[in-house]
Every structure is written in structure tokens, then in C-alpha cells.
C-alpha positions in Angstrom: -23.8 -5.6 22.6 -26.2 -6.7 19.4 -25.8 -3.2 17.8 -25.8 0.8 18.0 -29.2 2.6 18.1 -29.5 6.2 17.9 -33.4 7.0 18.8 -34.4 10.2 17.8 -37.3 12.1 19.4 -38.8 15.4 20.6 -41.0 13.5 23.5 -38.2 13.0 26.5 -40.6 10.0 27.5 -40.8 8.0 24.4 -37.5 8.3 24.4 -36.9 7.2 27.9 -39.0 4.0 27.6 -37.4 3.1 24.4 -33.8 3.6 25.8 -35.1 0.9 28.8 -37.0 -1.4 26.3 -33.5 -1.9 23.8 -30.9 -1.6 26.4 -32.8 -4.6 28.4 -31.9 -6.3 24.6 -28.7 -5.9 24.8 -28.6 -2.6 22.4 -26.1 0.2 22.5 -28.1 2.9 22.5 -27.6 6.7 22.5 -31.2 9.4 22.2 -31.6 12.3 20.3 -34.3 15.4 20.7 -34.3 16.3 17.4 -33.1 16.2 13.8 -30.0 18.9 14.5 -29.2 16.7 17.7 -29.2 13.6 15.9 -27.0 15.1 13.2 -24.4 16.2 15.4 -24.2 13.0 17.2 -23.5 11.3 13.4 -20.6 13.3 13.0 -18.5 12.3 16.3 -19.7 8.3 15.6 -21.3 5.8 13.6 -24.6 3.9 14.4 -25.7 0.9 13.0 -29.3 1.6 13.0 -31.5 4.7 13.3 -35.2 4.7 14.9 -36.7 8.2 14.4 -40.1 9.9 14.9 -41.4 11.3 11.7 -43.3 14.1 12.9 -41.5 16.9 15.3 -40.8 20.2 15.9 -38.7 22.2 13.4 -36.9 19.6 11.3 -38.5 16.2 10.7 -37.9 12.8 10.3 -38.0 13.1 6.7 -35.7 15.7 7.0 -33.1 13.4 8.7 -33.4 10.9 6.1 -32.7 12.9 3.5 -29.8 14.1 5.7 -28.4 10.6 6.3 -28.6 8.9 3.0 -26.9 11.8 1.3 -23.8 11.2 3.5 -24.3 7.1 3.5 -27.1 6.0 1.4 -26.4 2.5 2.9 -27.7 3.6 6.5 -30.5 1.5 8.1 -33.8 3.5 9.5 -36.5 2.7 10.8 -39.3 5.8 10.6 -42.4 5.5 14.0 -45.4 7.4 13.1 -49.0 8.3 14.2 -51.9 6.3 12.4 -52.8 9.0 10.1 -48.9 9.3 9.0 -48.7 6.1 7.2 -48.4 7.4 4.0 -45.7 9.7 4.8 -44.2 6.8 6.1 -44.3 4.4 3.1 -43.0 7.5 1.0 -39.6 7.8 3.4 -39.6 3.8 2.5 -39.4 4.8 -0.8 -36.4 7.2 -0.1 -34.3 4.5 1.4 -35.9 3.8 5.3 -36.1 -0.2 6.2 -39.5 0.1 7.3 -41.8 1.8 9.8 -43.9 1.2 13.0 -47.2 3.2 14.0 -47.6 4.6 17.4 -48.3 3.5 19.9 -45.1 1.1 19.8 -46.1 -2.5 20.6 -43.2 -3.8 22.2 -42.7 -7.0 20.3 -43.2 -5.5 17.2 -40.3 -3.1 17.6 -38.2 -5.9 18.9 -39.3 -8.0 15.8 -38.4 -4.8 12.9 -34.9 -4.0 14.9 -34.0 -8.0 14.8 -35.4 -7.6 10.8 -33.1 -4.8 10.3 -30.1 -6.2 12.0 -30.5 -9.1 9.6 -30.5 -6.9 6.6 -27.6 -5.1 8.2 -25.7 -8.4 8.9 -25.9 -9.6 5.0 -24.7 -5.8 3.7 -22.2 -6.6 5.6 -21.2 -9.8 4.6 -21.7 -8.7 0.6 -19.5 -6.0 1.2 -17.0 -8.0 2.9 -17.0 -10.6 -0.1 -17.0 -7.5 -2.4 -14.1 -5.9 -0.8 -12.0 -9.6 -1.6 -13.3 -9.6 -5.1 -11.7 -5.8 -5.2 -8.3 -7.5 -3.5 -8.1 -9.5 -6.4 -8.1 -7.5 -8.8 -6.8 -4.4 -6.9 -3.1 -3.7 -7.1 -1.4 -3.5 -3.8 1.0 -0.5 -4.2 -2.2 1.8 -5.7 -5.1 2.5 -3.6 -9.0 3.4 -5.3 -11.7 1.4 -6.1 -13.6 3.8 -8.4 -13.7 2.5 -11.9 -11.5 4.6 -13.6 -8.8 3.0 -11.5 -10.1 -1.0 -12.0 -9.7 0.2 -15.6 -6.1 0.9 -15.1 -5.7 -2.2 -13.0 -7.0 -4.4 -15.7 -4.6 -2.5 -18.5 -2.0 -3.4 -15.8 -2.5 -7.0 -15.5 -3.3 -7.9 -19.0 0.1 -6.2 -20.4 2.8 -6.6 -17.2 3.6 -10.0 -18.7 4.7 -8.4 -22.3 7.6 -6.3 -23.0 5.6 -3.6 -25.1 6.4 0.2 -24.4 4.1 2.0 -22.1 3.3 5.6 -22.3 0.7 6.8 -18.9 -0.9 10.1 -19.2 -1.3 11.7 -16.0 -1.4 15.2 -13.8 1.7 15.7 -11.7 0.6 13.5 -8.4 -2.0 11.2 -9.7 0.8 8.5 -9.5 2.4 7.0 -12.5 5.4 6.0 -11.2 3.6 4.0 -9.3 1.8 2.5 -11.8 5.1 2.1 -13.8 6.4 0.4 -11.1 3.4 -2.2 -10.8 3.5 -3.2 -14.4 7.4 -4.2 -13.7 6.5 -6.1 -10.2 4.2 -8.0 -12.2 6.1 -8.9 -15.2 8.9 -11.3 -16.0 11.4 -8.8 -15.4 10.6 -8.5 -11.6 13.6 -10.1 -10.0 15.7 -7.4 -13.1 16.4 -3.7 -12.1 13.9 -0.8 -11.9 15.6 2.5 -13.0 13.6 5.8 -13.3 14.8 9.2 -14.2 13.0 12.2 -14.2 13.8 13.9 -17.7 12.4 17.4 -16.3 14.9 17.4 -13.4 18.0 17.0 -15.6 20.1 19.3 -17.3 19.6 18.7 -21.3 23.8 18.7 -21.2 24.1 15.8 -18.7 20.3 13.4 -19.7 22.7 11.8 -22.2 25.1 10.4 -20.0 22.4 9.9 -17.4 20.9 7.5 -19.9 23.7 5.9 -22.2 26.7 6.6 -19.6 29.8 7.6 -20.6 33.9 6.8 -21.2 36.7 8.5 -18.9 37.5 11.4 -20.7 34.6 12.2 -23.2 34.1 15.3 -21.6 35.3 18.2 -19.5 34.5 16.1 -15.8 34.3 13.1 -16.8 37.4 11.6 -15.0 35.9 7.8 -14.9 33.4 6.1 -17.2 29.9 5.9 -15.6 27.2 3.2 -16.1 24.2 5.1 -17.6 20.7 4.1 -16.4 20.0 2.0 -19.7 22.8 -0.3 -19.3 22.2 -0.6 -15.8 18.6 -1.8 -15.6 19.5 -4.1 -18.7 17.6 -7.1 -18.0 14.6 -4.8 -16.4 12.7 -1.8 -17.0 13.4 1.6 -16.9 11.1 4.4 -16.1 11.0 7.8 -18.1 9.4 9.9 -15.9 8.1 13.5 -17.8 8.9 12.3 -21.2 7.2 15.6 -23.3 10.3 17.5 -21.7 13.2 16.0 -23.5 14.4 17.6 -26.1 14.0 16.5 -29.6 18.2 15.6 -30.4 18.1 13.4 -26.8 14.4 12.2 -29.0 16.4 10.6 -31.5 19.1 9.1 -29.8 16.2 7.3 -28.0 14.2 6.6 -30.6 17.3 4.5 -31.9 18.1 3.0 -28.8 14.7 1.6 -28.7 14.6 0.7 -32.3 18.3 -1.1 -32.8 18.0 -2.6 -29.3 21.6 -1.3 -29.0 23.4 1.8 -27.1 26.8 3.6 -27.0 27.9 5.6 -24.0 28.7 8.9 -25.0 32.9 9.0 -26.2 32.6 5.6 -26.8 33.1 3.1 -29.9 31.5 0.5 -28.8 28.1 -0.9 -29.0 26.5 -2.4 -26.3 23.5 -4.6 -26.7 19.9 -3.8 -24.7 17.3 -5.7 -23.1 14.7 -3.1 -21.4 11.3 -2.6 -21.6 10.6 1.6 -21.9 7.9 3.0 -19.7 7.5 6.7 -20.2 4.8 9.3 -18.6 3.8 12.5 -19.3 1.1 15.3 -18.2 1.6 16.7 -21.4 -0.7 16.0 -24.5 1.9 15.0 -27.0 0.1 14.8 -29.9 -0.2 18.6 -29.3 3.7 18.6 -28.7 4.3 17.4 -32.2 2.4 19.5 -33.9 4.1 21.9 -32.5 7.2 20.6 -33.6 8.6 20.3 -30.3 8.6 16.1 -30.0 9.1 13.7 -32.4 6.0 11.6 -33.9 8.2 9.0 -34.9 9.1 8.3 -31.0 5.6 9.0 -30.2 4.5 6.0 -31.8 7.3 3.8 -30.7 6.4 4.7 -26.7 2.6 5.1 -27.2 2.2 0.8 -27.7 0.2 0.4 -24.8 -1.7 3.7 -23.3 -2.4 4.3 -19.5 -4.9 7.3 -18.8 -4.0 7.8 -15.0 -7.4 9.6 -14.1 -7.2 12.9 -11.8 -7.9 12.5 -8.1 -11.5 15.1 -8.9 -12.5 12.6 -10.8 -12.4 9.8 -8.7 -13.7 11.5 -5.8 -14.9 7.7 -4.6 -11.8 7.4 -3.0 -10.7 9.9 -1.2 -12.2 8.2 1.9 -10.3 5.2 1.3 -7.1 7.6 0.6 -7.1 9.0 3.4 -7.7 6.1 5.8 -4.6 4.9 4.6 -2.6 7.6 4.7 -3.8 8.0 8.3 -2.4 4.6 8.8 0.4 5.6 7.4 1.3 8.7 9.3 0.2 7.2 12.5 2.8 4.3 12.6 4.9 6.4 11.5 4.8 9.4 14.3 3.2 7.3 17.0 0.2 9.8 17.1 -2.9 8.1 18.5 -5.6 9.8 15.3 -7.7 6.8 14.2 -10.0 8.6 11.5 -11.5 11.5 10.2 -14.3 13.1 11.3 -17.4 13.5 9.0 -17.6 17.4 8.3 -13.6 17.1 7.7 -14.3 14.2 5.2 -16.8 16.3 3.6 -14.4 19.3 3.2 -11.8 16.9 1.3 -14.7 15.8 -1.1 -15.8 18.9 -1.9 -12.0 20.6 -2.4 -10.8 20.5 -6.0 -7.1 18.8 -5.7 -5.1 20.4 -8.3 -1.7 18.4 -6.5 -4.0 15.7 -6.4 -2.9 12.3 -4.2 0.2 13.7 -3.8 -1.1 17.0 -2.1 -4.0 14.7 -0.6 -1.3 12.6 1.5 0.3 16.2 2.2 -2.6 17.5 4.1 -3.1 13.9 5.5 0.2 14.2 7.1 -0.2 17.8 8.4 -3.7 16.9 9.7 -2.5 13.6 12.2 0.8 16.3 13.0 -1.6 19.1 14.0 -5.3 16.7 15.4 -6.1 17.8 18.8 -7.9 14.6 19.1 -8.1 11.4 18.2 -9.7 12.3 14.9 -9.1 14.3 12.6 -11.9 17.5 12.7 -12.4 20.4 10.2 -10.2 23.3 12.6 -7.3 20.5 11.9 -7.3 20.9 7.7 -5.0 23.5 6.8 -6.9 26.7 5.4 -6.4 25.8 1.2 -9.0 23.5 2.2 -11.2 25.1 4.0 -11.5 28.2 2.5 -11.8 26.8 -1.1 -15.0 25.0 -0.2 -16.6 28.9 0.7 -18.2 29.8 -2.2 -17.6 33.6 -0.7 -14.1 33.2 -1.3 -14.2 33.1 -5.1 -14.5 36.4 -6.4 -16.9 36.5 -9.3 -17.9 39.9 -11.5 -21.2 39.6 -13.9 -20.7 41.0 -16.8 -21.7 43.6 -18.3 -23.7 41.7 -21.2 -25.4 39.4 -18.1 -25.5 35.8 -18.0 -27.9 32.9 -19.0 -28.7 31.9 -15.6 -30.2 28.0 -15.8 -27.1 27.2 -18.7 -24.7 27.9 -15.9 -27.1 26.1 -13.1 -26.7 22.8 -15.7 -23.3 23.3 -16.0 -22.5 23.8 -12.2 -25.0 20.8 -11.7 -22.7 18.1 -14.3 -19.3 18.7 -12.8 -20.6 17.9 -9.1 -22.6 14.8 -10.5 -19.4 14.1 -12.6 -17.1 14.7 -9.4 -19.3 12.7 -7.2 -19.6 9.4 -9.9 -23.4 10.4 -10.4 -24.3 9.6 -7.1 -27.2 12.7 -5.9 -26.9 11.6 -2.5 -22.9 12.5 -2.8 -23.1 15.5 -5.6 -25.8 17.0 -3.7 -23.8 18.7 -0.3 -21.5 19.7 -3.2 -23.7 22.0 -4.3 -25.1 23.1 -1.3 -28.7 21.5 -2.0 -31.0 18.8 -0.5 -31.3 15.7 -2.5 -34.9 16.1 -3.2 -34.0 19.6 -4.7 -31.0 18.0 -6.8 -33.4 15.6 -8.0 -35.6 18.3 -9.0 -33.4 19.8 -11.2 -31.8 16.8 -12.6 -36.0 16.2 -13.6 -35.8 19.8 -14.8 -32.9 19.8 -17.1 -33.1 16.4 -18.2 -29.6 15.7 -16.7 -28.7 11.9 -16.7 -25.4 9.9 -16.5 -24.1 9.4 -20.4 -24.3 6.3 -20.7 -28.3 6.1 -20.1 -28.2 9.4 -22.8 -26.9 7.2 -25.4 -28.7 4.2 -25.0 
């Protein structure tokens, strides 16, 4: 086969003797009576091309463009139209369609545009195949997103692996730092050296000492043998400090020396023991807050805080949540055996549009549940579990005016940045966010004089 088709249509015999004309071409072709049709068939596949009738009952061709690009602004249509149309036509051009072809449809003509488009279609291909080797390049394996927050971490990453400078990554609880952490050490010197991490929130403040410096037989009620701490161990290689804003500030000290001296001395013991690590700490706290507060230690602040990661939130790379979830469907299907090979369209929709508070961590989570509990072969919307599809109903959030009113268009404009924010300024993506067409979003973005920050401050 050359390609998919999906010909849309309210005339049953255009449709027919199209059908005829491209399948005789070797086209894959599948019809359509009408915009809602046409949309329904989009969600259970892909096609490569779309040839639609601008003028029918109810919704209209226009209608379905506007549809289509806000879900993949990269589709290819083609619009057919009456003589007196044409300017119609040219306009859904402008909006994004390849081109057009008046009625009555010479056959070689439409031959000719489909071979056109398939040409177009063939080099977006290719320059998104050579893009996507570009991305492996500078990608790193172990952390998944192409958004540019992330390539901003990726390039942090790669410029420092190769020193032995401290490393403090900010980040909500399952955005991934110790992944990150551990991608700085695979691509250092210290690779073939241990990788030790310790979660300083999951440890007793009585026992984070010994957990870190080790200790001698004796040195305490328990200790019946010395122990190794996680400092000496990984000597050589890195160790990981995983919530660093919850040690308290005497263990602070003892680190900060540690880090300072180069040297440690397992607790009860008299001895010094030299130290070779490099110290990569995370946190989802704001520590500067923390020491004004008194509650860590500015001194140690500065010693962790050489080189700075900002691990971005997984709302704000909305981008890749597609790409997330691909692989954790990859994942989850070698891994049960369970024939689901993607996600359906309205499903996808519902995980851009939900919020993520456990972020990739809780995105893997309902991944997981989704392949466990898929009817199909992919994954649907009735297959999500119901945090996610009830958060998208704006029903479901209660929401009392008060009593001194509201000003209306601020909170419009406010509502309108965080979905161009969450969707990387992209209408075609923020605009099913907020329930609106893209020609409406656009109107607003017109009315309020919205525009991505970087054009406001040139």
C-alpha cells in the first residue's frame, strides 16, 4: 500500500467513486459521512492523509481542520470544494491544509495533489527521523523527554559528569532525580566506582550517622560488629543524598566537615579515614527558605549547591507525556506479556489534561494499572483509573463566588496562561485544555494580548 486515506463526505457517491479511483492506486483507504464520523474514526487509527469536502451538513470541513490540527498540527489535508468556495478554501490553506481541488474532481489532478502530498509527507518524515537521532545524541538514555526544560538538564548533565563538583537537583517527589544523579555518575570518571544512595527522610536521625560514616563494634547499645557506612563504601564513586533539606542540622555539620577535610571517622572510632566521593544531594525543598528559618545550615548549602539542577515538574513538560507513556507501555508489556500496543487518543488527551501532582512516578503508576486492566489492545479512556478521569470534569471541582464577586476576564487570562504554559505555548495543544476551539483561543490570546515571554520581552 502507498498510504492511508480517510475521505470524508456527506454524498455516499463521491465517496464511492473516490474509494474506487485511490484503491485502483494502491491507497488504503477508509470513508467518512461527516465531520463526527471522521473524528471517531481518528481516535481508533492514524491516517496519513485526509481528503475532505468543505461544505456539508452540520459540521464542516473547516470544522474538521480545526479539529485535526489541534490534536496533530502536522496532519496532511487536502480540502475539495465547489467553484464559488475557493476562497474558503485558500483560508483552511492558511490554517494548515496542503492544498485544495475544485469540484468536479478531474481524476489526474487528484492523483497528481495526493502523490504532491505524499511527497511532503515522505520528507516530514525523514526530518523527523534525523531530528529524533539529533535528540539521541544529546538525550540521556536512562531519562525519557524531549521538551526543553529537560535538554536543559541534559546539557547541565554532560557538561559537568566529567568534574567532581557537588551537585544539589531541585525537584518534586517523582520528577526523577535519582535518576538524574545516577546519569551524572554513568557519565563521569567515576563510572566503573560505586554508586551509594540513601534516603535521608527514610532514616532514623539516631541511626543516618552510622548509615553514613559506619561504625566500631561496641560504640553503641547494638552495635555488636563494626559496619562499613555508605561514605567509605562508595569511596572511589559517588554517593547520592537523596531529600537532603530533612537532615538535621548536628548530622549538617558532621557533613559539612566530611566534605570539607576530605576525611571521615566512623562513629566510636579514633581513627581517620581518608575520602574520595563526589556528593550529589536532592531536595523538593527550597533551602534557602530552610536557612532562614534556621533549620539548615548555609554554610553546607553553599558547599552542595556548586552545580544546580532544576528537575522541571511533569505539568510542565506536558510535551512528553506521550512519549512517557509509550515507554512505559513498553515496559509493562514485556513485562506481563499483555498484548496493549498504545493508547488510544481521548485516553491520551485525559493524561494531558490531568495535573500530576506524583508526577512521572504516578504517571508510570497509572501506566501500569492501565495495560493490567485494557480490555483491548489499547489502552481507552474506561481503562484510566477514576483520579484521572474525574479531575479532567470541571463539574467536579467545587467552586463558591464570593460574596464581593469576581473580575471575570482577570481570571479568563489567568486560566488562559497556565494551559498555554502547560501545553509549551502551542494553541493547537492548550486549546482542548480549556475546552475551546482554536480559532476562539486565538481570539482571546488577540484579546488579551497574551504571548509567549520571550516575544513580551524582546
Amino acid at each position: 500500500m502507498k498510504g492511508s486515506i480517510l475521505i470524508v463526505d456527506d454524498e455516499k457517491g463521491q465517496r464511492e467513486i473516490l474509494t474506487m479511483i485511490l484503491r485502483a492506486e494502491g491507497y488504503d483507504t477508509a470513508d467518512a459521512s461527516g465531520v463526527q464520523a471522521a473524528l471517531k474514526l481518528l481516535d481508533k487509527r492514524a491516517f496519513d492523509l485526509i481528503l475532505t469536502d468543505l461544505k456539508m451538513q452540520g459540521m464542516s470541513g473547516l470544522d474538521l481542520l480545526e479539529q485535526v490540527m489541534a490534536d496533530d498540527p502536522g496532519q496532511c489535508v487536502i480540502m475539495m470544494t465547489a467553484h464559488g468556495s475557493v476562497d474558503s478554501a485558500v483560508g483552511a490553506m492558511k490554517r494548515g491544509a496542503f492544498d485544495y481541488l475544485e469540484k468536479p474532481l478531474e481524476r489526474e489532478n487528484l492523483l497528481l495533489t495526493i502523490k504532491r502530498a505524499f511527497e511532503r509527507i515522505s520528507l516530514v518524515r525523514e526530518n523527523k527521523v534525523l531530528q529524533k537521532k539529533v535528540a539521541e545524541i544529546e538525550r540521556i538514555p536512562s531519562i525519557i523527554g524531549d521538551h526543553p526544560k529537560m535538554k536543559e538538564v541534559y546539557r547541565i548533565i554532560t557538561k559537568i559528569a566529567a568534574t567532581s563538583s557537588t551537585v544539589l537537583i531541585y525537584g518534586e517527589s517523582g520528577t526523577g532525580k535519582e535518576l538524574v544523579a545516577r546519569a551524572v555518575h554513568d557519565r563521569s570518571p567515576r563510572t566503573a566506582q560505586p554508586f551509594m544512595a540513601i534516603n535521608c527522610a527514610a532514616i532514623p536521625e539516631t541511626l543516618i550517622e552510622s548509615e553514613l560514616f559506619g561504625h566500631e563494634r561496641g560504640s553503641f547499645t547494638g552495635a555488636n560488629a563494626r559496619e562499613i557506612g555508605i561514605l567509605e563504601a562508595a569511596n572511589g564513586g559517588t554517593v547520592f543524598l537523596d531529600e537532603i533539606g530533612e537532615m538535621n542540622t548536628a548530622m549538617q555539620a558532621k557533613l559539612l566537615r566530611a566534605i570539607q577535610e576530605k576525611e571521615i571517622r566512623r562513629v566510636g572510632g579514633k581513627v581517620n579515614l581518608a575520602l574520595d566521593v563526589r556528593i550529589i544531594s536532592a531536595t523538593n525543598r527550597d533551602l534557602e527558605q530552610e536557612i532562614r528559618k534556621g533549620t539548615f545550615r548555609e554554610d553546607l548549602f553553599y558547599r552542595l549547591n556548586v552545580i544546580r539542577i532544576n528537575l522541571p515538574p511533569l505539568r510542565e513538560r506536558g510535551s512528553d507525556i506521550a512519549t512517557l507513556a509509550d515507554y512505559f507501555i513498553a515496559k509493562y508489556r514485556e513485562a506481563t506479556g499483555i498484548a496493549v500496543e498504545g493508547i488510544a487518543k481521548p485516553a491520551l488527551r485525559l493524561l494531558m489534561n490531568y495535573t500530576w501532582p506524583g508526577n512521572v512516578r504516578q504517571l508510570e503508576s497509572v501506566i501500569e494499572r492501565s495495560v493490567l486492566m485494557a480490555e483491548g489492545n489499547i489502552i481507552q479512556p474506561d481503562d484510566l483509573p477514576a483520579e484521572i478521569t474525574a479531575a479532567t470534569h470541571c463539574g467536579m471541582v467545587p467552586f463558591e463566588l464570593p460574596p464581593e464577586g469576581i473580575k471575570f476576564e482577570e481570571m479568563e487570562k489567568a486560566l488562559i496562561m497556565k494551559a498555554m504554559e502547560r501545553a509549551d505555548w502551542v494553541i493547537g495543544k492548550a486549546a482542548p485544555i480549556l475546552g475551546l476551539s482554536y480559532k476562539t483561543l486565538q481570539y482571546r490570546l488577540d484579546k488579551y494580548g497574551i504571548e509567549k515571554p520571550e516575544r513580551r520581552g524582546r
